[in-house]
C-alpha positions in Angstrom: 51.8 -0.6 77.1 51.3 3.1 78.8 49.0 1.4 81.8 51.0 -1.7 82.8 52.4 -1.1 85.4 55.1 -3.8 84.9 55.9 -1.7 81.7 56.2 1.0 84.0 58.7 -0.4 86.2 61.0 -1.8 83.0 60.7 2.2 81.4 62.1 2.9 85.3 58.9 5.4 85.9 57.8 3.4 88.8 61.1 2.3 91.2 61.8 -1.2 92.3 64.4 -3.2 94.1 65.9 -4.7 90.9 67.7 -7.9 91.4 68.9 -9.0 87.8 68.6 -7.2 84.4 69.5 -7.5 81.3 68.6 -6.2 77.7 65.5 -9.2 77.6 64.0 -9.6 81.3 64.3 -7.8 84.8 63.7 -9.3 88.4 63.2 -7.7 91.5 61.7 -7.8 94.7 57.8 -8.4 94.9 56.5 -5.2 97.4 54.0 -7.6 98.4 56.4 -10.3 99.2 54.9 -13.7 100.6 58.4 -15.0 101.6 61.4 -14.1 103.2 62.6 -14.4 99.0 60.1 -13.3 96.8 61.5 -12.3 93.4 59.2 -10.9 90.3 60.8 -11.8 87.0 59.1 -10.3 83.8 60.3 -10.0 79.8 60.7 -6.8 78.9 58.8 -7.4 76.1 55.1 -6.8 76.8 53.4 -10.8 76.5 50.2 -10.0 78.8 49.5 -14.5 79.3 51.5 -17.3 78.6 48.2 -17.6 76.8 49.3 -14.7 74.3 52.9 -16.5 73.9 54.1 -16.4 70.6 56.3 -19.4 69.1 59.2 -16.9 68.9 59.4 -16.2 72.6 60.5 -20.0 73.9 64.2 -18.9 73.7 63.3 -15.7 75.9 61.4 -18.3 78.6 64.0 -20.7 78.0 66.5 -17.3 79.2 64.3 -16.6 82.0 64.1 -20.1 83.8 68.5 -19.9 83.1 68.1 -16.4 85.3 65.9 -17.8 87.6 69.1 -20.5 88.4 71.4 -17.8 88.9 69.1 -15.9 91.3 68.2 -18.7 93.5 71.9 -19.7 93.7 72.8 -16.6 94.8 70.0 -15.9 97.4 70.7 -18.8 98.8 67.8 -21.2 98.0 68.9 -23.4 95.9 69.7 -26.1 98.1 66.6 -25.7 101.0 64.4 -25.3 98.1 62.0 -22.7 96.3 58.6 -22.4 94.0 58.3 -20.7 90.7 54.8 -19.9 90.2 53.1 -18.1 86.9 49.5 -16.6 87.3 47.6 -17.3 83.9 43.9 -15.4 83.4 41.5 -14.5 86.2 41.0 -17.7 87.8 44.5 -18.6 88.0 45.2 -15.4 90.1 47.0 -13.2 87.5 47.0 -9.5 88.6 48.8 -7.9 86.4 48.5 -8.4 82.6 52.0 -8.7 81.7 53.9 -12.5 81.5 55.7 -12.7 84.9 57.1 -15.4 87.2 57.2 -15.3 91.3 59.9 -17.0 92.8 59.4 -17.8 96.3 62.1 -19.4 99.0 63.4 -18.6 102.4 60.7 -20.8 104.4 58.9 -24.0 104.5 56.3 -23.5 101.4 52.8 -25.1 102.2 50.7 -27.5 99.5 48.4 -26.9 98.0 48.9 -22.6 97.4 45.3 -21.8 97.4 
C-alpha cells in the first residue's frame, strides 16, 4: 500500500534501524521506544489486522514468533524476560494499519499496560 508507512519502511523509502530481515518479515527498532528493547516486527506482506488474516498466513506468524526467539536471545532478554504485544482495531491501540508485533524487554514491565 503507497500510504503505509510500514510499507514504506519494507520498500526502504523511509529508514529504520533494521534488526532482522528476511524475504517474509523485517524488525527493527521502534523510534518511539517504550523500553530500553523495543523491537517492531512486521510481514512484508501488507495484512492491515490480525482481523484481516487470511488462513494462508499461519505459517508466516508461525515464522515470525520463531524470529521473535532469535531476537530476544540475542538482545539479551530472554532469560530476565520480555512482552510481545499486537495492537488490533482502534480500541486496542493499533496505529498503524499494517499487522505488526512490539517486543518489549530491558526493564521491569508493569500490569496491566493501559
Amino acid at each position: 500500500m503507497s500510504d503505509c508507512i510500514f510499507c514504506k519502511i519494507i520498500n526502504k523509502e523511509i529508514p529504520s534501524e533494521i534488526v532482522y530481515e528476511d524475504e517474509l518479515i523485517m524488525a527493527f527498532n521502534d523510534i518511539e521506544a517504550k523500553a530500553p528493547v523495543h523491537i517492531l516486527i512486521i510481514p512484508k506482506k501488507h495484512i492491515s489486522s490480525l482481523n484481516k488474516m487470511e488462513d494462508e498466513d499461519g505459517e508466516l506468524i508461525s515464522h515470525i514468533f520463531k524470529i521473535i526467539s532469535e531476537i530476544v536471545k540475542e538482545k539479551g532478554i530472554k532469560e530476565s524476560g520480555y512482552r510481545v504485544v499486537n495492537n488490533c482495531g482502534e480500541n486496542g491501540g493499533q496505529t498503524v494499519d499494517h499487522l505488526h508485533f512490539h517486543v518489549l524487554g530491558g526493564r521491569n514491565l508493569t500490569w496491566p499496560p493501559g
